[in-house]
C-alpha positions in Angstrom: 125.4 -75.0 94.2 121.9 -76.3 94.3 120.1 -77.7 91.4 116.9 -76.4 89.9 114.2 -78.8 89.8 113.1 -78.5 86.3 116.8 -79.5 85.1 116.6 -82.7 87.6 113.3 -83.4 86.2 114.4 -82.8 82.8 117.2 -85.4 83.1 115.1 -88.0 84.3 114.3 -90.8 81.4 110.9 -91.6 79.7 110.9 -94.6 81.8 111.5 -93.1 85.6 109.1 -90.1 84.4 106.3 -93.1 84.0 107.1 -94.6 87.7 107.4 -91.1 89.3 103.8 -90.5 87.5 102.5 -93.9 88.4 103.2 -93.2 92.1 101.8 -90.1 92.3 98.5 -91.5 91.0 98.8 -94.2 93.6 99.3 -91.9 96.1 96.1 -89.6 95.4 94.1 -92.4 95.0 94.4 -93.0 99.2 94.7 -90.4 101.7 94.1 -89.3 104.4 91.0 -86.9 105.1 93.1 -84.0 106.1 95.9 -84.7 102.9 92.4 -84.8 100.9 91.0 -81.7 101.8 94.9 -80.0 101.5 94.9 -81.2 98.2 91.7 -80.1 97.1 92.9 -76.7 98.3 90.2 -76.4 101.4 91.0 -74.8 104.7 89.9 -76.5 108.0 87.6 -73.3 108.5 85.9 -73.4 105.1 84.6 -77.2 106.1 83.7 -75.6 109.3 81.6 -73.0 107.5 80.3 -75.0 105.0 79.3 -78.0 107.8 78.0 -74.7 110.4 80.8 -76.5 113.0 83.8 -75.3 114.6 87.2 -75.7 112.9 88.4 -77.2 115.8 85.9 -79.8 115.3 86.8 -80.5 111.6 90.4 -80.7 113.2 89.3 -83.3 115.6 87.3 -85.5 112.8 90.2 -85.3 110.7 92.0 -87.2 113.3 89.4 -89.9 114.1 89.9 -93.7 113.3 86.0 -94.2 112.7 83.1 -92.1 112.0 79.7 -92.5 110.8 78.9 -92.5 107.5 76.6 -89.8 107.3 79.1 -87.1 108.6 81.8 -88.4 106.2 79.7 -88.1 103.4 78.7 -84.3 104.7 82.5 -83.2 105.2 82.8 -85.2 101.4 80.0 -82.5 100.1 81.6 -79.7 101.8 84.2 -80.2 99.4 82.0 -80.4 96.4 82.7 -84.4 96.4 80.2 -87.4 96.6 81.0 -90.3 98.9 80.4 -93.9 97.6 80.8 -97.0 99.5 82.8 -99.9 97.4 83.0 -103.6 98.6 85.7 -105.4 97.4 85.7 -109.3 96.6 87.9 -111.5 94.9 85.5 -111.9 92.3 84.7 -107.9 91.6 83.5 -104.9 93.3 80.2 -104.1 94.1 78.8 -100.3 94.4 76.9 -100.7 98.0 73.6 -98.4 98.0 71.1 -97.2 100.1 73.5 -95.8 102.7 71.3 -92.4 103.2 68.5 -94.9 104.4 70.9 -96.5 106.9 71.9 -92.9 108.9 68.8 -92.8 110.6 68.6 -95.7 112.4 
């Protein structure tokens, strides 16, 4: 007989219940462009709408290893988000600015 769910959960101790919770906030805090728009609950064609491109486009930049910074940003907006650009160095993180400037060139 299978088990609900809710009774596994239920089971679990105080301290698992802090991993498992843990994890998950790991886990949204880096994914993938598509997992990101599935999780903000955001169909490939409403990106398409909201960019005025195909879905099969928004299909193929999902997929991409690279793209430029400006169209990240847009398919960002498109989901009511706002992309910022953090380097990282052993001695702190630094907020980089000006990137609007940079898309024209």
């Amino acid at each position: 007989m299978a088990k609900s769910f809710s009774n596994l959960k239920n089971k679990l101790s105080d301290e698992s219940k802090a991993r498992i919770q843990k994890h998950i906030e790991n886990a949204l805090q880096e994914m993938p462009l598509a997992e990101l728009r599935q999780a903000r609950m955001y169909t490939q064609q409403q990106i398409a709408d909201a960019l005025k491109i195909k879905q099969a486009s928004v299909s193929k930049m999902e997929g991409q290893a690279d793209m430029y910074i400006s169209t990240m940003r847009k398919f960002i907006e498109a989901m009511g988000g706002e992309l910022e650009i953090i380097a990282k160095f052993p001695e702190g993180s630094i907020k980089v600015e000006r990137f609007e400037n940079l898309d024209t060139w």
